[in-house]
Each structure stands twice: as structure tokens, then as C-alpha cells.
DSSP file (Angstrom, degrees, kcal/mol; ACC not computed):
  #  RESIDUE AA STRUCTURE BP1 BP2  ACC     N-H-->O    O-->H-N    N-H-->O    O-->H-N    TCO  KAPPA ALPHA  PHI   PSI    X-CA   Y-CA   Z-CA
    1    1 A X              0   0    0      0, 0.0     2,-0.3     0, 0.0     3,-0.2   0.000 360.0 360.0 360.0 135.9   11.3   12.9    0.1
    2    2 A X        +     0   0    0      1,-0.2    37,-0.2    37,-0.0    36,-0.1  -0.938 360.0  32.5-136.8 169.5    7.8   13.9    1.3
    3    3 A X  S    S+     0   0    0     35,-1.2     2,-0.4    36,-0.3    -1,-0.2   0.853  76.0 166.0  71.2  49.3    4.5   14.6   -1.0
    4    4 A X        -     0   0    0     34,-0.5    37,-1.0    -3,-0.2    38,-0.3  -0.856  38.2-125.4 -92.4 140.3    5.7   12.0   -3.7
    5    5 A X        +     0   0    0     -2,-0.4     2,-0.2    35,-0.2    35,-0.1  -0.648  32.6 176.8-105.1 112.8    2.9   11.2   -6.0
    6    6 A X        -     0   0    0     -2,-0.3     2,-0.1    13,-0.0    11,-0.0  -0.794  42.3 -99.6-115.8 172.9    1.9    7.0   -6.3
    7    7 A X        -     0   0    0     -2,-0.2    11,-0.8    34,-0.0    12,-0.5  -0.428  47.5-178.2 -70.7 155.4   -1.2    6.2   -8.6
    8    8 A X        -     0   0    0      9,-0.2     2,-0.2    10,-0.1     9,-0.2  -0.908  16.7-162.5-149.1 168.9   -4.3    5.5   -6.8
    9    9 A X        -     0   0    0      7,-0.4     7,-3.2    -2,-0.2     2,-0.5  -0.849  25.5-120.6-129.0 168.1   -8.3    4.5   -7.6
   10   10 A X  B     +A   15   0A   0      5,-0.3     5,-0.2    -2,-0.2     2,-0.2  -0.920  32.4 167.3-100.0 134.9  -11.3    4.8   -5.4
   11   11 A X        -     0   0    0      3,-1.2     3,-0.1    -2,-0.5    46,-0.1  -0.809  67.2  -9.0-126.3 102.9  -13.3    2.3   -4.2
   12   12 A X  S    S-     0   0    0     -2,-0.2     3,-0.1     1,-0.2    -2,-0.0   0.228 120.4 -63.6  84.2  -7.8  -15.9    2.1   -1.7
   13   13 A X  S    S+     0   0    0      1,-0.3   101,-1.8   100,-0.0     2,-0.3   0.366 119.5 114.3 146.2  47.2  -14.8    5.8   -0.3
   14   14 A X  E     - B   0 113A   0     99,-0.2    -3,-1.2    -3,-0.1     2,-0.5  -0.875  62.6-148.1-117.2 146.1  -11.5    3.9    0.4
   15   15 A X  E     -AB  10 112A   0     97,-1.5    97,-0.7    -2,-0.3     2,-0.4  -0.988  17.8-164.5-100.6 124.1   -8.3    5.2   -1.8
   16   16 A X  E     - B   0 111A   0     -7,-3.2    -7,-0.4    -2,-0.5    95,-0.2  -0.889  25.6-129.2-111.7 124.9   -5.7    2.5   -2.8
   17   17 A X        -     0   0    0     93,-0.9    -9,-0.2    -2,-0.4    -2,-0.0  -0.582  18.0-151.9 -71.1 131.2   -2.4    2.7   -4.0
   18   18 A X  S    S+     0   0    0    -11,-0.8     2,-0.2    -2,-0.1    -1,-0.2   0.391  79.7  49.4-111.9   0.4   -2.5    0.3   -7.2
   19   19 A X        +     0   0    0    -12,-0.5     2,-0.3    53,-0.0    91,-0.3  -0.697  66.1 132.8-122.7-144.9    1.5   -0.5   -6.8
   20   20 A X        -     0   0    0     -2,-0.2     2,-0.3    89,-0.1    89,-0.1  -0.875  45.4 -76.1 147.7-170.4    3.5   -1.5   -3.6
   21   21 A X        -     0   0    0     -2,-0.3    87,-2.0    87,-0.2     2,-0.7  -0.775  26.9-114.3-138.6 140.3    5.8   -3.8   -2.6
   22   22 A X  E     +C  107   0B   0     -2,-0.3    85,-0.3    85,-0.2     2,-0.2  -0.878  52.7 115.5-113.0 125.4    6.3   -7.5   -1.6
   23   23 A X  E     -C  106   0B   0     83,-1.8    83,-0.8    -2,-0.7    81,-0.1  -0.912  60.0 -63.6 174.0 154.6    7.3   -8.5    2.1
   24   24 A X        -     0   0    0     -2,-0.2    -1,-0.3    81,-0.2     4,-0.2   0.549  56.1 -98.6 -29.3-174.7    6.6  -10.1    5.0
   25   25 A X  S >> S+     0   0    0     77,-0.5     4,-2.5     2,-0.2     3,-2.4   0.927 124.4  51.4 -83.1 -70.0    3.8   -9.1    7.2
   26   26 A X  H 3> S+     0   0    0      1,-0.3     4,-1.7    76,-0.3     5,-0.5   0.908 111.2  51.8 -56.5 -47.2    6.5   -7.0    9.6
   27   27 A X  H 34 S+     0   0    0      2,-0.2    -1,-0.3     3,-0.2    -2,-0.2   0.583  95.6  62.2 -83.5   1.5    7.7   -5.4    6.6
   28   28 A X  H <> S+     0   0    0     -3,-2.4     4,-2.1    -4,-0.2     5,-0.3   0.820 107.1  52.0 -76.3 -57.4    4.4   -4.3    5.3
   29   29 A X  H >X S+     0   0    0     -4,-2.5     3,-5.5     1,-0.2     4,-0.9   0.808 105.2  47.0  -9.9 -91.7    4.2   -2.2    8.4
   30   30 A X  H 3X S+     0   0    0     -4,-1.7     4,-1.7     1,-0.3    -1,-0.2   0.728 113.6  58.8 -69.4 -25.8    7.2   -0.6    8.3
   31   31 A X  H 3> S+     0   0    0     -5,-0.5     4,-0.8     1,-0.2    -1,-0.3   0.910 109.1  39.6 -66.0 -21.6    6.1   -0.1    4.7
   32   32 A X  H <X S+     0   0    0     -3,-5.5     4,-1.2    -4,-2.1    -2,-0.2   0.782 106.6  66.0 -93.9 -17.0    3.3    1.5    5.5
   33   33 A X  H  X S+     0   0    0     -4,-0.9     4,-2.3    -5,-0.3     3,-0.4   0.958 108.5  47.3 -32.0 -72.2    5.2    3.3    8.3
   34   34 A X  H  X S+     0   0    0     -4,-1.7     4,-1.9     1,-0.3    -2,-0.2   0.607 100.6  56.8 -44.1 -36.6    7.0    4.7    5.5
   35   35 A X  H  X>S+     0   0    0     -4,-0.8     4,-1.7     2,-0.2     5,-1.6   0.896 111.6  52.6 -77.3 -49.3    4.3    5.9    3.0
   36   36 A X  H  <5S+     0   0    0     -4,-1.2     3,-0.4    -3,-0.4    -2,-0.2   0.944 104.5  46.1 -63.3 -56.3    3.2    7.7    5.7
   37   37 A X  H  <5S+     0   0    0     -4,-2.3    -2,-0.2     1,-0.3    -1,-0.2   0.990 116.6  51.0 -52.0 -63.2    6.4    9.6    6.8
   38   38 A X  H  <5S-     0   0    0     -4,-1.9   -35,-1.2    -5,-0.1   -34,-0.5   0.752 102.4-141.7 -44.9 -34.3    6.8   10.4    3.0
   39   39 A X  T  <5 -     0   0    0     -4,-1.7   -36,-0.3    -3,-0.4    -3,-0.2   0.866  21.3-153.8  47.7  50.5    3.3   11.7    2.9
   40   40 A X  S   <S+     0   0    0     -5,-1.6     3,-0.3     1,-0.3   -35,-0.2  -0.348  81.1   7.8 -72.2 132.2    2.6   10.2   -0.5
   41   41 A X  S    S-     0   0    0    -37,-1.0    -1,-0.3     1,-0.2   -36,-0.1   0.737 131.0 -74.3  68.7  40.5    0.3   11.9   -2.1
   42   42 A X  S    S+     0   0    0    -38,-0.3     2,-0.3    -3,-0.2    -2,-0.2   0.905 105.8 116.2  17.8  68.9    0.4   14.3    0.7
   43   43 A X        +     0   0    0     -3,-0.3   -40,-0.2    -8,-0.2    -1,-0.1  -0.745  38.9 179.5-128.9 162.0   -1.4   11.9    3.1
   44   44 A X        +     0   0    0     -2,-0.3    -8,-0.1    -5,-0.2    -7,-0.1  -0.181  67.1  88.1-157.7  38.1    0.3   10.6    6.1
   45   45 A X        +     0   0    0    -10,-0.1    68,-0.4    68,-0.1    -9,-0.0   0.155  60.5 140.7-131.1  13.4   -3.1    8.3    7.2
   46   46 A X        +     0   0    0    -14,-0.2     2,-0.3    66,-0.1    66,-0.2   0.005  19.1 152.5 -44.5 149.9   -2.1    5.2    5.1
   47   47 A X        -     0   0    0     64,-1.7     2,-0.9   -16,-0.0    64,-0.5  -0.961  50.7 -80.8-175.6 168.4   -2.6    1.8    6.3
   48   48 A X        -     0   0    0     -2,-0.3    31,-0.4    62,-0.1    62,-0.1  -0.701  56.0-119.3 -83.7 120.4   -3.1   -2.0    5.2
   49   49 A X        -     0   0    0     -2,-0.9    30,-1.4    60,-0.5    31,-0.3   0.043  29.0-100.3 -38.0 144.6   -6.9   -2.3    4.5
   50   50 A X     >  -     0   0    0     28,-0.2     4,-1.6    29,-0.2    -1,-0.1  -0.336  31.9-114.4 -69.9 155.4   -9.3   -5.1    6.7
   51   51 A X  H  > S+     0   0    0      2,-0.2     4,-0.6     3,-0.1     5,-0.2   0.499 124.3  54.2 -72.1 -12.5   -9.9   -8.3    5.0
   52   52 A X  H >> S+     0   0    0      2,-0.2     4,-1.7     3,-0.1     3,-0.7   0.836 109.2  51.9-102.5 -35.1  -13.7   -7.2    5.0
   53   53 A X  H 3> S+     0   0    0      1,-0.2     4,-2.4     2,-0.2    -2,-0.2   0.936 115.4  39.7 -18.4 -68.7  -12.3   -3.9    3.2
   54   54 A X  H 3< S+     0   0    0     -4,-1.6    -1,-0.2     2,-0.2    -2,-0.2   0.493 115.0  46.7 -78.3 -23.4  -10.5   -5.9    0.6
   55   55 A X  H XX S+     0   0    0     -3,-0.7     3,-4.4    -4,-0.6     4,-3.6   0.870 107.5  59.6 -95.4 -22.6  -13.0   -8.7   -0.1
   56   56 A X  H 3X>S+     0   0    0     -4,-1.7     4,-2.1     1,-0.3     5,-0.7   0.955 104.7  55.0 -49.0 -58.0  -16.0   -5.7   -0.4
   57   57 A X  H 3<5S+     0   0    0     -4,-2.4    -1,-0.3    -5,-0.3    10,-0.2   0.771 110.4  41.3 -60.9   4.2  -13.8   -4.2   -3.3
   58   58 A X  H <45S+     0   0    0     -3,-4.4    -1,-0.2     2,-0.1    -2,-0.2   0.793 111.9  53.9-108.0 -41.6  -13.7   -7.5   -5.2
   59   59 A X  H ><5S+     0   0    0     -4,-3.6     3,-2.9     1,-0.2     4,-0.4   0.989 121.0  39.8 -55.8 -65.2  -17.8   -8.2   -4.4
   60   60 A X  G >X5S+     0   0    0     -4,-2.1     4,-0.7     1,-0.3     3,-0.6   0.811 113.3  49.5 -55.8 -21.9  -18.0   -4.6   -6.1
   61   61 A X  G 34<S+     0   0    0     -5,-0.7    -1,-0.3    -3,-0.2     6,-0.3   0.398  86.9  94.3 -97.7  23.6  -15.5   -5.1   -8.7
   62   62 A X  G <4 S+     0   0    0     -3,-2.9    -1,-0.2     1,-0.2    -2,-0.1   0.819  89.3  41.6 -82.4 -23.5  -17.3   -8.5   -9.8
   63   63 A X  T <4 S+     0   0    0     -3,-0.6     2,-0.5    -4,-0.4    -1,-0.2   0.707 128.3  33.7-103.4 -10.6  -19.5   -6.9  -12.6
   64   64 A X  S >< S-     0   0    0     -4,-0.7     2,-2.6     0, 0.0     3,-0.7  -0.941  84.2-162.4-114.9 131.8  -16.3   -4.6  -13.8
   65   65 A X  T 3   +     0   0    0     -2,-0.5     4,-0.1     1,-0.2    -3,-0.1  -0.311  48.3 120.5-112.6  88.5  -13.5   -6.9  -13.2
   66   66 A X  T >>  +     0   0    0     -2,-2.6     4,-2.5    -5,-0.2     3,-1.1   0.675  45.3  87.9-107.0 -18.9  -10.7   -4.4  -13.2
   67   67 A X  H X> S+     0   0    0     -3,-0.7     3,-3.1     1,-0.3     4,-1.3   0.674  93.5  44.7 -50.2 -88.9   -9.3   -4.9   -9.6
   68   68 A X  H 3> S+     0   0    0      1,-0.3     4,-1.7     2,-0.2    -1,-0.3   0.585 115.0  52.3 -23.5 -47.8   -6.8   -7.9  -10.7
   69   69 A X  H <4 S+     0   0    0     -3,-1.1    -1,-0.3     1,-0.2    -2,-0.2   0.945 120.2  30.0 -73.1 -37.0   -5.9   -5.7  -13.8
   70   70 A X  H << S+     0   0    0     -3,-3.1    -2,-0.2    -4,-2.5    -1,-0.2   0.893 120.4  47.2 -91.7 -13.2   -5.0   -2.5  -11.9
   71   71 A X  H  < S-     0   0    0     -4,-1.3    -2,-0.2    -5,-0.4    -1,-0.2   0.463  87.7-153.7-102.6  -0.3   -3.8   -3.7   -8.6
   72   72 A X     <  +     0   0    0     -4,-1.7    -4,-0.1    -5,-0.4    -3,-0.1   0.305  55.3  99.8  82.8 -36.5   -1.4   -6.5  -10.2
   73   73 A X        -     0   0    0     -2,-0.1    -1,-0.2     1,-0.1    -2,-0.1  -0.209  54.2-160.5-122.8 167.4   -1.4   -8.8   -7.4
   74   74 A X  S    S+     0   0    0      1,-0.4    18,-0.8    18,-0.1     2,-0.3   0.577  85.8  32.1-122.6 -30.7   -3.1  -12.2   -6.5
   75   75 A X  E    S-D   91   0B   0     16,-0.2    32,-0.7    17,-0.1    -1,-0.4  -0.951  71.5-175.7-125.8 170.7   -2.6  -12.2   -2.8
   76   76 A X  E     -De  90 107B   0     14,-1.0    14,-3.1    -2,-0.3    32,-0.2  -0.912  29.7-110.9-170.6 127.9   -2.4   -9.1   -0.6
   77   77 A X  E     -D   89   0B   0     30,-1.5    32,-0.3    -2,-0.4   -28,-0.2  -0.205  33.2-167.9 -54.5 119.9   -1.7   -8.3    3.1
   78   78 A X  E     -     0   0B   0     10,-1.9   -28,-0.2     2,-0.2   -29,-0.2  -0.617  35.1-116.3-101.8-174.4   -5.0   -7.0    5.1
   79   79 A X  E    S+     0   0B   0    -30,-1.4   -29,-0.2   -31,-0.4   -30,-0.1   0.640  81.0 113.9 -69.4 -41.2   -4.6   -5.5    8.4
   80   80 A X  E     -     0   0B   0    -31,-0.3     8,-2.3     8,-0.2     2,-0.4  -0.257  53.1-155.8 -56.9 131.7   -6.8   -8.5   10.0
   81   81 A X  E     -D   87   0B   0      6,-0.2     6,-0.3     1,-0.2     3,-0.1  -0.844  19.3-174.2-101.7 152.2   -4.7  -10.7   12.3
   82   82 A X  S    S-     0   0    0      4,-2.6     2,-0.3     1,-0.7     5,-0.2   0.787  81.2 -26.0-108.9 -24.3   -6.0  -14.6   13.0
   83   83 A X  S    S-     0   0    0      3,-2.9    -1,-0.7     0, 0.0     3,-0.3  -0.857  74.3 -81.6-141.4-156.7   -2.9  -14.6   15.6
   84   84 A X  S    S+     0   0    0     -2,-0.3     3,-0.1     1,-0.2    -3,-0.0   0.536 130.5  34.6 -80.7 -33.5    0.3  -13.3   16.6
   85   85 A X  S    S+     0   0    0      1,-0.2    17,-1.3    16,-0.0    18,-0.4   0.275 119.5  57.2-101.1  -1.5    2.1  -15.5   14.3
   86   86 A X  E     - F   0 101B   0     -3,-0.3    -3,-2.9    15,-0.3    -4,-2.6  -0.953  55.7-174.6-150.0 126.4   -0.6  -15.4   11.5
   87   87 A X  E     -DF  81 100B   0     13,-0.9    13,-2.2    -6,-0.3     2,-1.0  -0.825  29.5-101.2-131.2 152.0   -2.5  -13.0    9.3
   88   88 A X  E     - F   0  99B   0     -8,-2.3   -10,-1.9    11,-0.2     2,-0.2  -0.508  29.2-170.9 -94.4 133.4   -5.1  -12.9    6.9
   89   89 A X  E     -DF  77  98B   0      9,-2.3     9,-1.0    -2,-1.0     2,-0.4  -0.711  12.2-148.8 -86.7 138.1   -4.5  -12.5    2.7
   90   90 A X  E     -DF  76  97B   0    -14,-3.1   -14,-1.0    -2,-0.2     2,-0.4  -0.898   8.5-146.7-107.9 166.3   -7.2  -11.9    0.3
   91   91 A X  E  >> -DF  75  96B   0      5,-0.6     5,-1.5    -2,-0.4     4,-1.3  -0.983   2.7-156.2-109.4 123.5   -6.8  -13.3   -3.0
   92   92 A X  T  45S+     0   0    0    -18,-0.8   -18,-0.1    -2,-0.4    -1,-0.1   0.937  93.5  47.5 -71.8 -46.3   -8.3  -11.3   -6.1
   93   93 A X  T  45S+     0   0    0    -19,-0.2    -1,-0.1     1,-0.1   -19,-0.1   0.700 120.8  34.4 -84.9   3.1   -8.7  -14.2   -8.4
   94   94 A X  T  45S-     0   0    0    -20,-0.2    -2,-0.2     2,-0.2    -1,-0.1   0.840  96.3-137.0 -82.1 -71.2  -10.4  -16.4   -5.9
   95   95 A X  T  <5 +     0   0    0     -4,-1.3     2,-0.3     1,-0.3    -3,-0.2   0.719  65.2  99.2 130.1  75.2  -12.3  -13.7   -4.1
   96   96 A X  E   < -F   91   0B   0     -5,-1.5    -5,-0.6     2,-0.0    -1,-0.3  -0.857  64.8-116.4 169.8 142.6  -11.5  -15.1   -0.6
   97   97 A X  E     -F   90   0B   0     -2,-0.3     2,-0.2    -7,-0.2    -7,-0.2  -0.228  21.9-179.1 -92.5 163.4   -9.5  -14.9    2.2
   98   98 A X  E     -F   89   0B   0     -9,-1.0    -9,-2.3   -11,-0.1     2,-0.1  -0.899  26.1-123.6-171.2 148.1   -7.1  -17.2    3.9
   99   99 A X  E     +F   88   0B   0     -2,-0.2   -11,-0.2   -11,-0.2     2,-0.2  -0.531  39.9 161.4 -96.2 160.6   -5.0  -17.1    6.9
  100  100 A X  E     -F   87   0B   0    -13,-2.2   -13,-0.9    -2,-0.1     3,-0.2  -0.909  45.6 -58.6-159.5 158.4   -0.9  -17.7    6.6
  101  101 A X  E >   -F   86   0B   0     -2,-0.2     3,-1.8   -15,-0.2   -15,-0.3   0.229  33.3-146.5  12.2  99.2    2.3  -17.3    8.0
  102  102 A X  T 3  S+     0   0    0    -17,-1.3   -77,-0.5     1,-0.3   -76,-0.3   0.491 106.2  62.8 -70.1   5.1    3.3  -13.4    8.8
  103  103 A X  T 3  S+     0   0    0    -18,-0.4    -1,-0.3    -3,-0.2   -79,-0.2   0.743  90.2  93.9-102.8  -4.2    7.0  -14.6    8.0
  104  104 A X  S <  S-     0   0    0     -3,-1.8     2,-0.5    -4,-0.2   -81,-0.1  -0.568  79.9-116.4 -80.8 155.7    5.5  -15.4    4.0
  105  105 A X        +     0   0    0     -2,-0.2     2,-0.3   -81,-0.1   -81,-0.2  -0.763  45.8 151.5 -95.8 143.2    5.8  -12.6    1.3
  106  106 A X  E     -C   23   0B   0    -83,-0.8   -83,-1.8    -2,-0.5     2,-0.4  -0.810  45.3 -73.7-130.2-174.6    2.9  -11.2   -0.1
  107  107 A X  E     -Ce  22  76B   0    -32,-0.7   -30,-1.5    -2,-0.3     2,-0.4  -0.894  34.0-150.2 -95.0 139.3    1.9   -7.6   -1.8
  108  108 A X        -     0   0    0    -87,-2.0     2,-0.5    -2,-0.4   -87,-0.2  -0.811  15.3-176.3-112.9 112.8    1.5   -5.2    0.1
  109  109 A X        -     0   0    0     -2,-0.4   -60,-0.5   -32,-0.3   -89,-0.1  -0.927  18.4-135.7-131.9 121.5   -1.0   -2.4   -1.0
  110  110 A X        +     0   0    0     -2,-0.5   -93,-0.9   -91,-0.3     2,-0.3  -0.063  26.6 170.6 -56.5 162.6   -1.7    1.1    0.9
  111  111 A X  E     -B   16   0A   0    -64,-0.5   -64,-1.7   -95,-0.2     2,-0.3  -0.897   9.7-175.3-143.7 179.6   -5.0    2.1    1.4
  112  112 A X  E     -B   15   0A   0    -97,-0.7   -97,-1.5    -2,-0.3     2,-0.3  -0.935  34.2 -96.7-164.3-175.3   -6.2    5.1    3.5
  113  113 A X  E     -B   14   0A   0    -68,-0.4     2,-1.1    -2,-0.3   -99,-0.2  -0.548  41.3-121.1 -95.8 144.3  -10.4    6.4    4.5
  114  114 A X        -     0   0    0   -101,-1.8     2,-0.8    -2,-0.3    -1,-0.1  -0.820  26.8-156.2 -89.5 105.2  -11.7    9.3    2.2
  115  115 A X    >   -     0   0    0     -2,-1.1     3,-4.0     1,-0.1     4,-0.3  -0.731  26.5-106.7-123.8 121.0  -12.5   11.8    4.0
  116  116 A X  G >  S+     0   0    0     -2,-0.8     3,-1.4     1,-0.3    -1,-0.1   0.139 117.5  49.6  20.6 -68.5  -15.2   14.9    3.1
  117  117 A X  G 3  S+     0   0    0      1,-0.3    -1,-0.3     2,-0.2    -2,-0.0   0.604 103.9  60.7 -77.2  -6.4  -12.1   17.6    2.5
  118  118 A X  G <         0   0    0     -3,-4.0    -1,-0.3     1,-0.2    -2,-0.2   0.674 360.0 360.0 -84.9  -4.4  -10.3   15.3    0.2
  119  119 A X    <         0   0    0     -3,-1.4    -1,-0.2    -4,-0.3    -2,-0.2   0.696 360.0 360.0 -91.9 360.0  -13.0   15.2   -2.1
């Protein structure tokens, strides 16, 4: 199935897919592998968001505090690795990052860059 259509918001001239999946670290890859290959939302430039990505949309979303409500999740897989066996999580309702296991599940949420002809 390719161009399949997921809900998304903008934030910070970042787009985010507000559902996803929960899995390891290795299987948020290969999820995101996937989103791409599908071209959801006819994009194929998906990817897991930086921890400085991810906490900047919670510093922004502190005086309308929707993130929590539309994205569902309390922890969520960034991109950032602290090693080869460990990666960093942000937490929405803490606001703050924390490193753990890549073999733990978390949510997984797409993101990809906004770029001038998408707009």
C-alpha cells in the first residue's frame, strides 16, 4: 500500500504523526523503514525525531498543553543514541529525557523536516 494517509500536526516546521506503534528501539527503525516505503502521506523522508527535537515541542507546547493529549504517549523513542546498547526517551509529562535499554518498548512516533514545497 503506498500514499496511505496517518494524522499529523506541525510543530516547529517539524510534521509528526500523532499515532504509531510500540517496540523496541530496532523495531522503531524498521518502523520507520516502513512508513517510508509506504510513503504515508506521500512522504518517504520519515524518521525518529532528536531528543532536542522532541523536548523543543514540549518547551513550545507548555503554554497550550496539547502534545500529551494528541500524541497519546508518555515516553517516546528519539533518534539520539547514549550508546550502542542504549538510547534516549523523552517523556511528555515530565518534559525530560532519560537514557534506557534499546531492547525496552516504548512509542514510536514518525516525524519528518518541512520543507518550502510542502507548504
Amino acid at each position: 500500500m503506498h500514499n496511505k494517509k496517518v494524522k499529523t500536526v506541525i510543530r516547529n516546521g517539524l510534521q509528526w504523526q500523532t499515532e504509531g506503534i510500540v517496540a523496541t528501539y530496532k523495531e522503531a527503525i524498521n518502523y520507520i523503514k516502513e512508513q517510508n516505503t509506504q510513503k504515508i502521506n506521500g512522504f518517504d523522508d520519515w524518521r525518529l525525531s532528536t531528543s532536542i527535537e522532541t523536548l523543543k515541542l514540549i518547551q513550545t507546547e507548555k503554554s497550550l498543553p496539547i502534545t500529551q493529549k494528541q500524541f497519546g504517549t508518555i515516553y517516546i523513542w528519539t533518534s539520539s543514541k547514549f550508546s550502542p546498547s542504549r538510547a534516549w526517551v523523552v517523556t511528555f509529562r515530565l518534559g525530560r529525557c532519560n537514557h534506557v535499554s534499546v531492547d525496552y518498548n516504548y512509542y514510536v512516533r514518525a516525524v519528518r523536516s518541512i520543507k518550502s514545497k510542502d507548504k
